[in-house]
N, C-alpha and C positions, 0 to 999 in steps of 0.2 A: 439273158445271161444268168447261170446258176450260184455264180461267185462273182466277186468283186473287190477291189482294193480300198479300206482309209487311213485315214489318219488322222488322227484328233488326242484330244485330251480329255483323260478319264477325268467329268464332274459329279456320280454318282453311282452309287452301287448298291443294290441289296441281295437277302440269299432268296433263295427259290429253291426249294424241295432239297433234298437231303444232301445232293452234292454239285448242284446251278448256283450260278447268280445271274442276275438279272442287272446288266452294265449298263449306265449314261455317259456315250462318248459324245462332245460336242467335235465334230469333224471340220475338217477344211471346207469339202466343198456340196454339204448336205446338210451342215447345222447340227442342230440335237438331235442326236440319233437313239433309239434303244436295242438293246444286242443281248442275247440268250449265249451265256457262258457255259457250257456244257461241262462236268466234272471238275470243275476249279478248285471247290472246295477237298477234292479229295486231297490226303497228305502226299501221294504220290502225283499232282497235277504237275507239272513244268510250267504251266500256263500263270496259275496262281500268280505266283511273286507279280507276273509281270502287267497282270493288271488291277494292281493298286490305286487308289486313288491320288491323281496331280502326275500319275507316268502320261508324259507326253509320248503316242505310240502309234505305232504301223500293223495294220490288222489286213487277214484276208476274211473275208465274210461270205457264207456262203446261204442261199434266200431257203428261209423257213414258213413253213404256214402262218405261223402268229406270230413270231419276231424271226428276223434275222439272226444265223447263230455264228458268233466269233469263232472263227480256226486258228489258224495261226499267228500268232504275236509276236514283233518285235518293240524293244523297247527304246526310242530314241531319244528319250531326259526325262531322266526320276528326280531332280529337283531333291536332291539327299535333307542340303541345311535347311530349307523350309520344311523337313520333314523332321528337324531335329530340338525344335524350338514350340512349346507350347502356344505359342502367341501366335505365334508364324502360322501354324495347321489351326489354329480357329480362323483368322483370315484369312486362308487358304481354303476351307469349309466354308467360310462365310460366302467368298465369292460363288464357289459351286451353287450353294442352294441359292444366290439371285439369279446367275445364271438359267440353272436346270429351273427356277418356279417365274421366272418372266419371259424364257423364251418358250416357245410352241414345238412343237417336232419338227421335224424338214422344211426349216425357215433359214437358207441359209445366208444367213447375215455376215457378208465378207470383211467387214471390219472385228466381228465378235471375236475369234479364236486370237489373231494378234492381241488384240488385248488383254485377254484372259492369259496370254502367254508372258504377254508383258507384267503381268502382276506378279504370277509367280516369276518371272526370272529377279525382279525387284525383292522378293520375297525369299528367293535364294541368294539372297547376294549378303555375304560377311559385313558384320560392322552393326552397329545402333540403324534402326530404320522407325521412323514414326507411321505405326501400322494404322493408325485413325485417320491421317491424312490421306494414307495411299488407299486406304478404303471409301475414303470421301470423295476421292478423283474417280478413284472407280466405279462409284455409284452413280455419282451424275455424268460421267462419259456412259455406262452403261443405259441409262434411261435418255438420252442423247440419240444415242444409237438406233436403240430400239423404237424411237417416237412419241415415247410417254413425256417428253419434258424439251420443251424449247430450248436451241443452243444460247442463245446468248439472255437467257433469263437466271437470274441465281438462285441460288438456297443455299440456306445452313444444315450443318450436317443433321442436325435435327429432325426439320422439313421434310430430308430424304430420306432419314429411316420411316418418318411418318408416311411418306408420303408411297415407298415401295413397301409398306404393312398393310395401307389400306389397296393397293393395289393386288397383291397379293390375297389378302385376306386373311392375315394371319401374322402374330409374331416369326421375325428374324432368330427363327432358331440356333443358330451359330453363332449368335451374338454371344450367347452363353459362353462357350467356351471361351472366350476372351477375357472375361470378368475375372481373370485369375492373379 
């Protein structure tokens, strides 16, 4: 096949040459994908707006020598209030980067995308939300998931940052922006 349909949820993005990016959708039924956005960045793209990061989205995809290049988009939940809230988009970012730096490419782990949909929809939802807790659950469901950490063993939220830095290898970059 020369095209193909998904659907996933934009967890990263960077630019690539003067008017590419170069997109991380985790999909329904492929896992972490990576996708070649062709003239996005131009002012004149259509495409742009609609893949922002946290738009949950419907893409046609058609196969490239070195990545896959996104065609056509639809957008089906851009998650506005989690986009409207400083606190909200650092944990909204935080989740991405655990996501996109503990899973693998075309690993696709059928519980991951509900859950990551289930953050943001929590994360769009009006009202006071204790964004440490819902980061806590979703780090230990997340390392659950993925097999780095026994179900019915505990930690403190501590343990887990420690404990997905040294897996990682690296500080929780998006941590930062929450410190505000």
């Amino acid at each position: 096949m020369r095209s193909y349909k998904i659907e996933g949820i934009i967890i990263g993005r960077r630019n690539f040459s003067e008017t590419d990016r170069v997109i991380t959708i985790l999909t329904k039924s492929q896992g972490k994908q990576i996708f070649l956005a062709k003239g996005v960045r131009k002012i004149t793209s259509q495409r742009g707006p609609r893949i922002e990061m946290f738009n949950y989205i419907g893409a046609q995809i058609h196969r490239g020598k070195t990545w896959d290049i996104l065609g056509e988009v639809n957008t089906i939940r851009r998650f506005d209030k989690l986009k409207k809230s400083l606190a909200r988009v650092g944990a909204g970012y935080e989740v991405c980067e655990l996501v996109d730096r503990l899973i693998p490419e075309n690993d696709p782990l059928s519980e991951l995308l509900p859950l990551v949909l289930g953050q943001f929809n929590r994360l769009n939802q009006s009202g006071s939300l204790n964004i440490d807790k819902l980061l806590f659950n979703f780090k230990t469901r997340l390392l659950v998931i993925t097999g780095f950490w026994p179900e019915d063993q505990k930690m403190t939220n501590q343990e887990t940052n420690h404990f997905i830095e040294n897996l990682i290898h690296a500080k929780i970059k998006s941590k930062s922006l929450r410190m505000v």
